[in-house]
DSSP file (Angstrom, degrees, kcal/mol; ACC not computed):
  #  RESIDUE AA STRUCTURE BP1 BP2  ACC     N-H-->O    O-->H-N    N-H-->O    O-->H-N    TCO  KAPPA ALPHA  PHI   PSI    X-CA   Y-CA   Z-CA
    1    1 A X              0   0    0      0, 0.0     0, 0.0     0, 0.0     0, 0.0   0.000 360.0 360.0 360.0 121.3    7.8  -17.9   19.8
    2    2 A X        -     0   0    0      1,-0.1     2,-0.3     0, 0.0     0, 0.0  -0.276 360.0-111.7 -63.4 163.6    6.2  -15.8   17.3
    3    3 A X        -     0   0    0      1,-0.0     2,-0.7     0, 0.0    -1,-0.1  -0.850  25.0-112.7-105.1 171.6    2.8  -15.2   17.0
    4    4 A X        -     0   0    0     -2,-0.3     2,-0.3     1,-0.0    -1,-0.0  -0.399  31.2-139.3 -55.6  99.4    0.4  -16.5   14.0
    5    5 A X        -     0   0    0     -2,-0.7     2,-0.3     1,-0.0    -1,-0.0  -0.563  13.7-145.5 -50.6 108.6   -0.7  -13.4   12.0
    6    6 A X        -     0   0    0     -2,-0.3     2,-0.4     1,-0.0    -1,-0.0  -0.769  14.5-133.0 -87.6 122.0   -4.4  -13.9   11.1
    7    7 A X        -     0   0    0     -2,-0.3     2,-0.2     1,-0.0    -1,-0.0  -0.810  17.7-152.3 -77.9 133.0   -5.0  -12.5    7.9
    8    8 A X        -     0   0    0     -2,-0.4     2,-0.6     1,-0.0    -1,-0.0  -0.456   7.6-136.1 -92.9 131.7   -8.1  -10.3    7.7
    9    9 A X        -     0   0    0     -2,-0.2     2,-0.4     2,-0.0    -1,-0.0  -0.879  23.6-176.1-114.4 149.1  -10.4   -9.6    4.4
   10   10 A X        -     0   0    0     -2,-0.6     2,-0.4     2,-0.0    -2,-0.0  -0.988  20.4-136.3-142.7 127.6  -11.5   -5.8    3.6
   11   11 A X        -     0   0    0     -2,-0.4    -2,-0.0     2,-0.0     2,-0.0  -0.751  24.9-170.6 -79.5 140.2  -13.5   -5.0    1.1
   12   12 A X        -     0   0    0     -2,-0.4    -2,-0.0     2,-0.0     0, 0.0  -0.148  25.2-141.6-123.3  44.6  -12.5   -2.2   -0.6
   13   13 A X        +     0   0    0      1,-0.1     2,-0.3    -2,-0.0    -2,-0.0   0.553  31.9 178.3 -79.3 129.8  -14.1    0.3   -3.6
   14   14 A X        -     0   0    0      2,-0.0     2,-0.2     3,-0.0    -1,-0.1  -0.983  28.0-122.4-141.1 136.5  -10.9    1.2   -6.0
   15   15 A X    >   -     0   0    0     -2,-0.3     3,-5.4     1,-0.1     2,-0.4  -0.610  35.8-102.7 -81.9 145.1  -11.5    3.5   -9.3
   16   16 A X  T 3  S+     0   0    0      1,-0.3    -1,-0.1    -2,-0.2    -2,-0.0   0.093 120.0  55.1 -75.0  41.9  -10.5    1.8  -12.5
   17   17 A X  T 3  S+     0   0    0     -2,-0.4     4,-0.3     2,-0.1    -1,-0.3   0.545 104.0  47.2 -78.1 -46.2   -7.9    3.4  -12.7
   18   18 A X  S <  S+     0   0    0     -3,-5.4    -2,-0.2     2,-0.2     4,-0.1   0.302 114.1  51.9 -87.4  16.5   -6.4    2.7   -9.6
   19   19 A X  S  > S+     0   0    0     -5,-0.1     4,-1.2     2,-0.1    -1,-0.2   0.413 109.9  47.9 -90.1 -26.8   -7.3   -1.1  -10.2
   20   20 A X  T  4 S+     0   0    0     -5,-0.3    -2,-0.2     2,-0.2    -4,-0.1   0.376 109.0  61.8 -91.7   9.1   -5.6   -1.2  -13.7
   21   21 A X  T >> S+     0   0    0     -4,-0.3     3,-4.2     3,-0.1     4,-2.3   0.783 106.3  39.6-100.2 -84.8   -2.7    0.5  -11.9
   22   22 A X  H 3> S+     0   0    0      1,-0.3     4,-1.5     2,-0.2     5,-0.2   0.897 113.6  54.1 -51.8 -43.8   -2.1   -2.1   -9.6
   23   23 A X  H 3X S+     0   0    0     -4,-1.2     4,-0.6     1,-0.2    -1,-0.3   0.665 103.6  58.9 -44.9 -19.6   -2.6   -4.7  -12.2
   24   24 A X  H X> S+     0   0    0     -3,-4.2     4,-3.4     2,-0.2     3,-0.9   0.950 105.0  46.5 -84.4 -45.1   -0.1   -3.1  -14.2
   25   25 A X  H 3< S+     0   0    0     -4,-2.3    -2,-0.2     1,-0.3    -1,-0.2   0.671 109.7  56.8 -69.6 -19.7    2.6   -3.4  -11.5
   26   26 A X  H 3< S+     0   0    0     -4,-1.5    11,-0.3    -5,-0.4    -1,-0.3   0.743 109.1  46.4 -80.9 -25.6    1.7   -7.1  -11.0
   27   27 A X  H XX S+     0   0    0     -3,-0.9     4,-2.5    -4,-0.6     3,-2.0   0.826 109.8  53.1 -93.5 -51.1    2.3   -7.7  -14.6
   28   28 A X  T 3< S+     0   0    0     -4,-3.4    -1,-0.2     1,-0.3    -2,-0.2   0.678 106.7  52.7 -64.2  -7.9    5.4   -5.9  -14.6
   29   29 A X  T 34 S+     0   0    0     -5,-0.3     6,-0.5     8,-0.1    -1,-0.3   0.310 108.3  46.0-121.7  24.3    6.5   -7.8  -12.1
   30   30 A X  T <> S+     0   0    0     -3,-2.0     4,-0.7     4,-0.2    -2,-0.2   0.525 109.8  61.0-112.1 -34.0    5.7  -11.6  -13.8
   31   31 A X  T  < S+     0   0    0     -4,-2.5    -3,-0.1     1,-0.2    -2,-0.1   0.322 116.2  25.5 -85.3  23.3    7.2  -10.3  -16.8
   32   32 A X  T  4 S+     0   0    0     -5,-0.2    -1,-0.2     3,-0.1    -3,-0.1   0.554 141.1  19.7-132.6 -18.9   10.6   -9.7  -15.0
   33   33 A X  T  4 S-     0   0    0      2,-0.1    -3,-0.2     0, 0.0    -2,-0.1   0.622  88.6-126.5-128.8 -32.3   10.3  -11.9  -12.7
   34   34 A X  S  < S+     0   0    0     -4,-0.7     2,-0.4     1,-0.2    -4,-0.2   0.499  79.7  96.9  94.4 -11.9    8.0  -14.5  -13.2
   35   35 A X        -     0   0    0     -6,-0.5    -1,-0.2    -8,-0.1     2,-0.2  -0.964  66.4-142.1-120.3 121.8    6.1  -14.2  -10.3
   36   36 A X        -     0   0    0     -2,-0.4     2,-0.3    -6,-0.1    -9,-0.1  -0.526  13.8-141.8 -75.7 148.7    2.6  -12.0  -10.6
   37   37 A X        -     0   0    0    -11,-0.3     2,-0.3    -2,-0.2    -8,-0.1  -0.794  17.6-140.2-107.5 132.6    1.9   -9.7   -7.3
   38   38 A X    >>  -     0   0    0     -2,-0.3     4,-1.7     1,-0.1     3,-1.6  -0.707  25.2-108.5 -96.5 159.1   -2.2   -9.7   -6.5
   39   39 A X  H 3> S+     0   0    0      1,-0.3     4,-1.0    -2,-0.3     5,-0.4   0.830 119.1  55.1 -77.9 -21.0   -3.4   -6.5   -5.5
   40   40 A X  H 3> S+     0   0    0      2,-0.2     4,-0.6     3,-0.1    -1,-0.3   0.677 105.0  52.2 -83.8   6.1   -4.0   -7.3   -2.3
   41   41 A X  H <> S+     0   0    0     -3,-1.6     4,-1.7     2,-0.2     5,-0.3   0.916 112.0  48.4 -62.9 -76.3   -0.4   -8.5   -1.9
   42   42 A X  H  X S+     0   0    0     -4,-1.7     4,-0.9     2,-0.2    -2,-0.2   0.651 117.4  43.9 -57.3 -19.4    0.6   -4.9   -3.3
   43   43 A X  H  X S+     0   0    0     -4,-1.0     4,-0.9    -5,-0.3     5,-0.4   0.855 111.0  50.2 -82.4 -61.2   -1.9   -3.3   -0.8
   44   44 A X  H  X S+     0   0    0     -4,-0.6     4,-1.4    -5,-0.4     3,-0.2   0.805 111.4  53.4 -26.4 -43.9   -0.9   -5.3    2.2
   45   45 A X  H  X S+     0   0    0     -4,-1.7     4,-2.8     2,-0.2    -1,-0.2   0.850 109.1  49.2 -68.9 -52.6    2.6   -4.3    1.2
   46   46 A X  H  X S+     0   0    0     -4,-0.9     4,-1.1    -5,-0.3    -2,-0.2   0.695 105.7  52.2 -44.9 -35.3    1.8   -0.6    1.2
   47   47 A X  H  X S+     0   0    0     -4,-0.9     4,-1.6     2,-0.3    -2,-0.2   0.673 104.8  54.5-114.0 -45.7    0.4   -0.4    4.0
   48   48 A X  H  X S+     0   0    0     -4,-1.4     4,-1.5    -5,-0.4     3,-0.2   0.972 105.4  56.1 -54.3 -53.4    3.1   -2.0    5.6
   49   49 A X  H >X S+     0   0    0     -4,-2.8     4,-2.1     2,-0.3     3,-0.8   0.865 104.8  51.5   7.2 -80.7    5.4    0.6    4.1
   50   50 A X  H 3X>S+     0   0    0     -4,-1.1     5,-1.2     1,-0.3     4,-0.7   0.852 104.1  57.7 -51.8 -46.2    3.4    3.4    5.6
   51   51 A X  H 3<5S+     0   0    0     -4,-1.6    -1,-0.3     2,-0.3     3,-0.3   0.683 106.2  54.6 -67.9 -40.8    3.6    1.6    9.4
   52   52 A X  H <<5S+     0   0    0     -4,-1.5    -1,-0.3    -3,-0.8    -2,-0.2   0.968  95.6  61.7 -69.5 -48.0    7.5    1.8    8.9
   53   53 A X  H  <5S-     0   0    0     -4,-2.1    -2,-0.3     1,-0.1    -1,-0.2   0.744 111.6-121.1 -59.2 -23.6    7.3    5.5    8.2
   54   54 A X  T  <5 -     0   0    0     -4,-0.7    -3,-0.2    -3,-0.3    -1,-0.1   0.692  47.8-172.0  98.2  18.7    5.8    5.9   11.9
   55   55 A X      < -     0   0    0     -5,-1.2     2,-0.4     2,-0.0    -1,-0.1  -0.017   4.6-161.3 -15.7 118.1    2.3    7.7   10.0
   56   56 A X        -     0   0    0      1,-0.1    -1,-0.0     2,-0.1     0, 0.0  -0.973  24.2-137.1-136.4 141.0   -0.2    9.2   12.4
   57   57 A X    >   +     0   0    0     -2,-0.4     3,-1.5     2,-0.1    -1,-0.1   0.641  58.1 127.1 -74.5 -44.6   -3.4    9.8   11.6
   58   58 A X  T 3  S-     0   0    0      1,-0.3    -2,-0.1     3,-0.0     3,-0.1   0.068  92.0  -0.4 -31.9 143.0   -3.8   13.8   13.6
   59   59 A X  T 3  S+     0   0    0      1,-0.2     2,-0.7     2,-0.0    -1,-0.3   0.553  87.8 143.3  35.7  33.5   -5.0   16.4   11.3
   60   60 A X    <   +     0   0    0     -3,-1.5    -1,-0.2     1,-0.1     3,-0.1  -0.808  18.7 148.3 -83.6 122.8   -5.2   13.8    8.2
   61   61 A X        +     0   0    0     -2,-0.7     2,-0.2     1,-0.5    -1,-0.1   0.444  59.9  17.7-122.2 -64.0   -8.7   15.6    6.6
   62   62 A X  S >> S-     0   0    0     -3,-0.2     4,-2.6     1,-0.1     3,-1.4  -0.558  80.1-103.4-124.5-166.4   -8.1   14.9    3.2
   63   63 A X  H 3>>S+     0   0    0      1,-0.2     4,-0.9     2,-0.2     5,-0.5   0.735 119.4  59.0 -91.8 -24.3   -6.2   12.9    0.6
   64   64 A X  H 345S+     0   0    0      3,-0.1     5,-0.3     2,-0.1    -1,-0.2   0.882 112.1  48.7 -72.3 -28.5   -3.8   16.4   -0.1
   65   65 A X  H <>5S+     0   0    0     -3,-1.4     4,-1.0     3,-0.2    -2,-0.2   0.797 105.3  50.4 -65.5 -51.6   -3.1   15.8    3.6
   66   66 A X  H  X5S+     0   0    0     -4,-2.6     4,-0.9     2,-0.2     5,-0.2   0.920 109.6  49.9 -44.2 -63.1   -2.3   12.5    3.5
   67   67 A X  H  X5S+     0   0    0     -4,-0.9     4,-1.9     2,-0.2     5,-0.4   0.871 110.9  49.1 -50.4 -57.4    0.1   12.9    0.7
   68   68 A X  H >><S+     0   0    0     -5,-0.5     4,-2.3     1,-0.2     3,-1.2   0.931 112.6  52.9 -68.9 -47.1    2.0   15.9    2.5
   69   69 A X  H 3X S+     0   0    0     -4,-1.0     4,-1.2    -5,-0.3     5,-0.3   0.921 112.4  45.9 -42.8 -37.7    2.0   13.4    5.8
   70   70 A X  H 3X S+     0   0    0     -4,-0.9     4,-0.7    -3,-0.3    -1,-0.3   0.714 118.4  35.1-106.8 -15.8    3.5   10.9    3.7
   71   71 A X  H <X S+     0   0    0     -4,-1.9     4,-2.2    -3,-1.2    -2,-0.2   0.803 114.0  58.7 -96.6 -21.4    6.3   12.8    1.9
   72   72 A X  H >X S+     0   0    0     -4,-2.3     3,-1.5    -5,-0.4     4,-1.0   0.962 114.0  44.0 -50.2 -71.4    7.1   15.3    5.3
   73   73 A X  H >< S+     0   0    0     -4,-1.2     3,-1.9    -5,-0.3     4,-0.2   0.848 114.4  54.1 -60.2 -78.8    7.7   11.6    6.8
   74   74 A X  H >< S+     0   0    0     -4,-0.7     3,-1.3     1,-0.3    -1,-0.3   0.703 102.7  50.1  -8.3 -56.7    9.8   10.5    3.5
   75   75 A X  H << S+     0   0    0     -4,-2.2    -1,-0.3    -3,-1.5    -2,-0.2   0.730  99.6  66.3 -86.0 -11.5   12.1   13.0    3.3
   76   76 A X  T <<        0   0    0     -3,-1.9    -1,-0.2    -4,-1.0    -2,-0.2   0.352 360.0 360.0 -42.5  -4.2   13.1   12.4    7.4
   77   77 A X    <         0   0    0     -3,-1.3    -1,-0.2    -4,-0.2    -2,-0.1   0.740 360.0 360.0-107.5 360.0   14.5    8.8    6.4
């Protein structure tokens, strides 16, 4: 028996750029498909994404860090 996944809400501060970003990819994806992606669909998604790559947090300081963490771990697959 699975269990029921509770979905959680997190507030979140995004510059608008990185809110018209995601919008943009939601729109590109109704106009192809016909179904819009919300941005917290497309975060939710990400973030799953990351959790596949097996990500761990050690020596993450900043967002230059992050990024090499997440392309070291990319090019392993």
């Amino acid at each position: 028996m699975e269990k029921e996944q509770i979905s959680q809400r997190v507030v979140t501060f995004l510059k608008r750029d990185e809110v018209d970003f995601l919008d943009k990819v939601g729109k590109d994806a109704l106009f192809s498909t016909g179904l819009k992606l919300s941005r917290a669909k497309l975060i939710a998604w990400l973030i799953d994404f990351i959790e596949k790559l097996n990500l761990k947090g050690e020596n993450i300081k900043s967002q230059r860090d992050f990024e090499n963490r997440l392309w070291q771990n990319l090019r392993h697959l």
